[in-house]
C-alpha positions as CSV (number, residue, x, y, z in Angstrom):
1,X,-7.3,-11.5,31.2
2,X,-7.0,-10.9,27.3
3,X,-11.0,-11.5,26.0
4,X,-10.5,-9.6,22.3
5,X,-8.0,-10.2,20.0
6,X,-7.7,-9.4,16.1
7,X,-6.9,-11.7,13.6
8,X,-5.6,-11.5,9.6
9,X,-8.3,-13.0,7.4
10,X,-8.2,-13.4,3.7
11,X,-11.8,-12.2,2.5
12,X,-11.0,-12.8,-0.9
13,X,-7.8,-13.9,-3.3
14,X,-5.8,-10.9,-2.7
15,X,-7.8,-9.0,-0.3
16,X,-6.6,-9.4,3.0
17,X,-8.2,-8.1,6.4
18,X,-8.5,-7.8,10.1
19,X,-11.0,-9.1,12.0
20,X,-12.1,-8.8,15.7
21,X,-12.1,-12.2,17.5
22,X,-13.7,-13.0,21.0
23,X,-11.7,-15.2,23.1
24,X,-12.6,-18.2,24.9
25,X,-12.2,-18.7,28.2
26,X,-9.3,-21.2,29.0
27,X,-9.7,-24.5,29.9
28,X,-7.5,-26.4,32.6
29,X,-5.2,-27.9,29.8
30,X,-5.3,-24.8,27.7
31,X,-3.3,-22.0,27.5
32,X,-4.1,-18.4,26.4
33,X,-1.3,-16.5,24.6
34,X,-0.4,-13.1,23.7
35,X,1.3,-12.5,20.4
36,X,4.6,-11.5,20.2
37,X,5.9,-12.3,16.9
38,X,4.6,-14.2,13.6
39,X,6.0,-15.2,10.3
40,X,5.4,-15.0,6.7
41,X,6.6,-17.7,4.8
42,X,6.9,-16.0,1.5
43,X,6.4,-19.1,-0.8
44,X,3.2,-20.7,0.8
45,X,1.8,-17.5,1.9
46,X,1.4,-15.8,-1.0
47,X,0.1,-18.9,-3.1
48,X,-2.8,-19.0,-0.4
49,X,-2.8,-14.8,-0.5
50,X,-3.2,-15.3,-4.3
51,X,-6.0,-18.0,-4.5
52,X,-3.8,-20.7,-5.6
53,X,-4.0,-23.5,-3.8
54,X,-5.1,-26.3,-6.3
55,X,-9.1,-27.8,-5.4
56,X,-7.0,-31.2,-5.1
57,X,-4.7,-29.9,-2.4
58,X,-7.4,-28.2,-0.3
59,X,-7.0,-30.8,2.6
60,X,-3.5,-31.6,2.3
61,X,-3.1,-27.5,2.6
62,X,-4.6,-27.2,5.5
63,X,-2.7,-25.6,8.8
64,X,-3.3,-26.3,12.4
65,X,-6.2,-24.4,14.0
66,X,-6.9,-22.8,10.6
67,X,-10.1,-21.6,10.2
68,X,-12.4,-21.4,6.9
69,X,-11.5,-23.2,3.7
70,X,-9.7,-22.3,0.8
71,X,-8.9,-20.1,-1.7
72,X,-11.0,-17.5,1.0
73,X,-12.6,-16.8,3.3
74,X,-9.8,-18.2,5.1
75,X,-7.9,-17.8,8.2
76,X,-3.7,-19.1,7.5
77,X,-1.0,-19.1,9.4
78,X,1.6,-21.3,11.0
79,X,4.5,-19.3,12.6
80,X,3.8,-17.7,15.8
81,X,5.4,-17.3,18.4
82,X,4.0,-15.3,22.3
83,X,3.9,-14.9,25.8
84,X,2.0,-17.7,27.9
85,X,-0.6,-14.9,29.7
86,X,-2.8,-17.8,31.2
87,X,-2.1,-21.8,31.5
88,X,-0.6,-24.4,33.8
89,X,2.3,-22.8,36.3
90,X,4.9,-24.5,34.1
91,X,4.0,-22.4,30.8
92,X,3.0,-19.4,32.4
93,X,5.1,-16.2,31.5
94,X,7.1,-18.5,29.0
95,X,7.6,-17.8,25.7
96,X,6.3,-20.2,23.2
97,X,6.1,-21.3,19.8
98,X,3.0,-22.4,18.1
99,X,1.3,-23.8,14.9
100,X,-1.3,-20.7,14.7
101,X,-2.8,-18.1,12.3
102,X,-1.5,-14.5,12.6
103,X,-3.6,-13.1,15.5
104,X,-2.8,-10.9,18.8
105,X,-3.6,-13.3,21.5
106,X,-5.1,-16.8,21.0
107,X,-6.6,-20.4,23.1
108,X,-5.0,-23.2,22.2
109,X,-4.4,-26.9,24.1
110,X,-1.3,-26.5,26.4
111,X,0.1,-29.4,24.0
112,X,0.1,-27.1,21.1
113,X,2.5,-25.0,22.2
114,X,6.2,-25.7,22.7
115,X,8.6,-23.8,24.8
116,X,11.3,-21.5,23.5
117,X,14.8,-22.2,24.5
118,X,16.1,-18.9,27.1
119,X,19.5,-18.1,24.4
120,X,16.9,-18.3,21.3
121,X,15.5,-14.6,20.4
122,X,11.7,-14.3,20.4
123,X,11.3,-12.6,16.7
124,X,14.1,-15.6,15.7
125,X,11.9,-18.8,17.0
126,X,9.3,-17.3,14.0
127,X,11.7,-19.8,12.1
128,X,11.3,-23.1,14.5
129,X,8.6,-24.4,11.6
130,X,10.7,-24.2,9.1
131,X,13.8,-25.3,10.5
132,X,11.6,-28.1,11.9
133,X,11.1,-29.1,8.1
134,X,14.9,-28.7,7.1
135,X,15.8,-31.1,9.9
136,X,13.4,-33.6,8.5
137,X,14.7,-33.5,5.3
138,X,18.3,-34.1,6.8
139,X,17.2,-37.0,8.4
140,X,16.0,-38.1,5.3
141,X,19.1,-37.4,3.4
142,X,21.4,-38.8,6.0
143,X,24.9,-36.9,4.6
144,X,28.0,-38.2,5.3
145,X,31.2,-36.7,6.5
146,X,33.0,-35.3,3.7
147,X,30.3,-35.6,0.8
148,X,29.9,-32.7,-1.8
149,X,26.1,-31.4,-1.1
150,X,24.2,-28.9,-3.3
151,X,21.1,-27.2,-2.7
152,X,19.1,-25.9,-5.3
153,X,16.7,-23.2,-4.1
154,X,17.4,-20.5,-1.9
155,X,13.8,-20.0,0.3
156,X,13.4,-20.1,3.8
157,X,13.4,-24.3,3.3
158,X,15.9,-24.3,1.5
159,X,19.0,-21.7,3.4
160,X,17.7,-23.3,6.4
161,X,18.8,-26.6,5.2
162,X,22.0,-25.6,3.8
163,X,22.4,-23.4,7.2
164,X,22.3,-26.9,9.1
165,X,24.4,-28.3,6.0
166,X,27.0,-26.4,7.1
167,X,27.9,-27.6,10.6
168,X,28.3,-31.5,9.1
169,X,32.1,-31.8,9.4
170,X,34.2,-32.0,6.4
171,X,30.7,-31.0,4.2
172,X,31.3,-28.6,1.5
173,X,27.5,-26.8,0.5
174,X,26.7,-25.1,-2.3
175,X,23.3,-23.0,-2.5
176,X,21.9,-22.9,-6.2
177,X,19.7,-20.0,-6.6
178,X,18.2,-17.9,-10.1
179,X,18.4,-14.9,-8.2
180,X,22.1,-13.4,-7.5
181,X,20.7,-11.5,-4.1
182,X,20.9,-14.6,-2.6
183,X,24.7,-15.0,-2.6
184,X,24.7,-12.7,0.7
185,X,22.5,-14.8,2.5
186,X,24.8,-17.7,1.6
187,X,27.5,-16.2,2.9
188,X,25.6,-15.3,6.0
189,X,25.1,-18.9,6.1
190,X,28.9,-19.7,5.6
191,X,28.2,-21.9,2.1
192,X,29.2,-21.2,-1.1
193,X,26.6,-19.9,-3.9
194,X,26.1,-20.4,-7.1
195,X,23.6,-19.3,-9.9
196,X,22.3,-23.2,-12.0
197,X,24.2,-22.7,-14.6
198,X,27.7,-22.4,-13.3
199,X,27.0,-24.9,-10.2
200,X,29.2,-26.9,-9.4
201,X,28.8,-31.4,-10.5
202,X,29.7,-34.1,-9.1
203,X,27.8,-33.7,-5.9
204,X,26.9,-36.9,-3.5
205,X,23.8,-35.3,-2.3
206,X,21.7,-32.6,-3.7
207,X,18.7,-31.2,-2.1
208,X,15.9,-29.4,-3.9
209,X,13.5,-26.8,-3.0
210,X,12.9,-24.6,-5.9
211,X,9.4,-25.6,-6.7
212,X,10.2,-25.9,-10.2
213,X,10.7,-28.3,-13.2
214,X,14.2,-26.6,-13.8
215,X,15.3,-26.5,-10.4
216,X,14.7,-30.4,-10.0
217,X,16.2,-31.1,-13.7
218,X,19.0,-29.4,-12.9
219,X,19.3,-30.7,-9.5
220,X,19.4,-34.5,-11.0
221,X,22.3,-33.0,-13.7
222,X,24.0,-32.2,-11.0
223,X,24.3,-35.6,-9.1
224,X,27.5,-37.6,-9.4
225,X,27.0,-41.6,-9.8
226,X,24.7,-43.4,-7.3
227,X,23.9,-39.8,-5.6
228,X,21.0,-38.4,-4.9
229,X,18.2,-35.5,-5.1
230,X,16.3,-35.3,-1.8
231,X,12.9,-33.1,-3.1
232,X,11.1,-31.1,-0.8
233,X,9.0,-29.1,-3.0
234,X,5.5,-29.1,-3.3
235,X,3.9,-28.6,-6.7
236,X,0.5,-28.8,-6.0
237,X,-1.3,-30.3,-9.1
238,X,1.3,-28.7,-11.8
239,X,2.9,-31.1,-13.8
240,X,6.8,-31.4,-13.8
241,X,8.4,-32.9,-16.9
242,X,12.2,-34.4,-16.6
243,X,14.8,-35.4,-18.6
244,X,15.5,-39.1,-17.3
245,X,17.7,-40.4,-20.7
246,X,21.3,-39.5,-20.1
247,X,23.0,-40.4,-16.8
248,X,19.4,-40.9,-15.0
249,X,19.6,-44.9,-15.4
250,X,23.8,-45.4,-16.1
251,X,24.5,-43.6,-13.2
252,X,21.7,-45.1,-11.1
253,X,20.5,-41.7,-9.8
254,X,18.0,-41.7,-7.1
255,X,15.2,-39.2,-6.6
256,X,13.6,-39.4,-2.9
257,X,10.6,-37.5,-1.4
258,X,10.8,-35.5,2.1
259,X,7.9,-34.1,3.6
260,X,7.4,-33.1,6.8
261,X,3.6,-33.9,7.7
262,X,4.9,-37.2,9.0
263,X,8.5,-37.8,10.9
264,X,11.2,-39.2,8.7
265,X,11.1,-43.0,9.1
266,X,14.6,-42.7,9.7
267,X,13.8,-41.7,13.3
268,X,9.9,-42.2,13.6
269,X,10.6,-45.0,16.0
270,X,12.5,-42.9,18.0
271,X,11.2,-39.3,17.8
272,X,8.0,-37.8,17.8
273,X,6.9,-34.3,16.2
274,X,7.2,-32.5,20.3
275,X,11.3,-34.1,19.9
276,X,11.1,-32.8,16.2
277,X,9.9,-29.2,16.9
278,X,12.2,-28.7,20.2
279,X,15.1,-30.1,18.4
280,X,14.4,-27.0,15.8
281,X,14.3,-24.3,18.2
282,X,17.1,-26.0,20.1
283,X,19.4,-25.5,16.6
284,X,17.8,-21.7,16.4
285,X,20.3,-20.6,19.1
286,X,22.7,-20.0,16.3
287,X,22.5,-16.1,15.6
288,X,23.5,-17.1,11.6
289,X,19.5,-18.0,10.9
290,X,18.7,-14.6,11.4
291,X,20.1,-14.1,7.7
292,X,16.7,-15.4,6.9
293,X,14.6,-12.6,8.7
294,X,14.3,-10.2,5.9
295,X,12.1,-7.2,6.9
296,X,9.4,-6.3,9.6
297,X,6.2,-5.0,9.6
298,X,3.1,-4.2,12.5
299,X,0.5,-6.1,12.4
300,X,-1.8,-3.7,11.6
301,X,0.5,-3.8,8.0
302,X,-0.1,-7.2,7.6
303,X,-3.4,-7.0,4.4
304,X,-0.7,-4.5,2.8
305,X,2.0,-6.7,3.3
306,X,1.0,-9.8,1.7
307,X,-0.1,-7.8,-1.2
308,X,3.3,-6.7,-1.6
309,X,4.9,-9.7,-0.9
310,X,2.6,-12.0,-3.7
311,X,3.7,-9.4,-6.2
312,X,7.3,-9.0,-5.6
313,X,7.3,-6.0,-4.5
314,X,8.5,-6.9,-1.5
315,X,11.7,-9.4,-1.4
316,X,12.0,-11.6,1.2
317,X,12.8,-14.9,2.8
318,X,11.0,-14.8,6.3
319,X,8.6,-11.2,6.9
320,X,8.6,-10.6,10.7
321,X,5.2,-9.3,11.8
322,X,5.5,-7.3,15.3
323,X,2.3,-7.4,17.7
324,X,4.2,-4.6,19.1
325,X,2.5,-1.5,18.0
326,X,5.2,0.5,19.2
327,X,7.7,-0.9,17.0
328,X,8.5,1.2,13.6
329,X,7.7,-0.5,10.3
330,X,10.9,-1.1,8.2
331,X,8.8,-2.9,5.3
């Protein structure tokens, strides 16, 4: 049985490091896994990485079987996905997502871990979280067949939103993104692109995941009568200023909050976070999310990696982080 393990620590704002961990011995309900696969959410990752999660937010912040407090020393994480070594005869040898840190082999309750669908790739289930999110906000938004949706923002919330967008029938998506690059992963996705200022109007339903002032502004010019912004980005304690003279109140625009720390009360009567979560990996059969796995890296990368990423140097959506060390680096 695995006993010692490693696991990514950040020492200090922008020092990252491993660190040997000693296992626990399972419990009956536990389970013990072995890393295959992780994920670096690019957007959240980095602003822990960087030290700047706002004093206010330090609670909220916090990830599931984190360890330490922020800004550091800190242990963060919340895409992994391994190899049941240890646990009941139903889990063991299956391949399973989980809410954890970035480490090679980890305890957790049997609960915490939720089964990976057969047709859905290991290194692709890395994604369930944050598909888990976009199907959240979708409940939230509730589209309609036929309606004209934008979203503004192309991160991994954001393309995997308008990746789901695109299998409503008779919905036409456009993603609204600063950065040109991002037109290939929309047409990966199979929706139209657009950089803000030649986006198309007149939409029913606009969702927004920029985390900025400009992105939501321009979201809200965007709206046709009666529509409406869904926002799913999280500002921390920065200030956002809009514009709401205009068409705000004479076109009775709406501007509605999604999060995904609590199940949309469109279907919390009905579904729990377990239905939530398998319904996301269920949807991750679809080879087209793989658009949002933008590089690999060992583990053994990963201190070096986050560096990079928090400064730009490395563009991504999703980073993959192996646990195979036999598998090349093509950071």
């Amino acid at each position: 049985m695995i006993r010692d393990a490693r696991a990514f620590w950040l020492r200090s704002p922008g020092v990252g490091e491993l660190r040997p961990v000693t296992l626990p011995t399972p419990g009956p309900d536990d389970v013990l896994v072995r890393s295959r696969y992780s994920g670096v959410s690019r957007g959240t990752e980095t602003l822990v990485f960087t030290g700047g999660v706002p004093e206010s937010q330090y609670t909220a912040m916090r990830a599931p079987f984190q360890e330490g407090d922020f800004p550091a020393p800190v242990k963060y994480g919340y895409l992994s996905v391994g190899v049941v070594e240890v646990g009941p005869a139903a889990l063991r040898g299956r391949t399973v997502f989980c809410l954890h840190p970035h480490q090679s082999a980890y305890v957790v309750p049997a609960s915490a871990v939720t089964p990976v669908p057969d047709d859905v790739p290991a290194a692709r289930a890395v994604l369930a979280g944050t598909v888990e999110t976009a199907v959240n906000a979708l409940w939230d938004a509730a589209p309609l067949v036929g309606d004209r949706v934008s979203v503004v923002g192309g991160g991994m919330v954001g393309c995997s939103v308008a990746a789901l967008l695109a299998r409503f029938p008779g919905v036409r998506v456009e993603l609204v993104d600063a950065d040109p690059a991002r037109a290939a992963v929309a047409s990966a996705l199979g929706v139209d692109f657009a950089l803000p200022a030649a986006a198309t109007g007149g939409r029913d339903l606009v969702v927004h995941a920029s985390a900025t002032a400009a992105g939501l502004q321009r979201s809200l010019d965007l709206l046709a009568p009666e529509g409406t912004v869904v926002e799913l980005s999280w500002y921390g304690d920065r200030p956002v200023e809009l514009s709401l003279g205009g068409a705000f109140h004479a076109g009775r625009l709406t501007v509605r909050s999604s999060q995904v720390g609590t199940v949309s009360p469109a279907r919390a009567s009905r579904r729990g976070f377990a239905d939530r979560l398998a319904l996301a990996l269920e949807l991750l059969a679809d080879p087209v999310f793989d658009a949002l796995l933008t590089g690999r890296s060992r583990f053994a990368e990963l201190p070096e990696v986050l560096g990079r990423l928090a400064s730009g140097e490395l563009p991504a959506l999703c980073h993959l982080i192996s646990y195979d060390e036999e598998t090349p680096c093509s950071a």
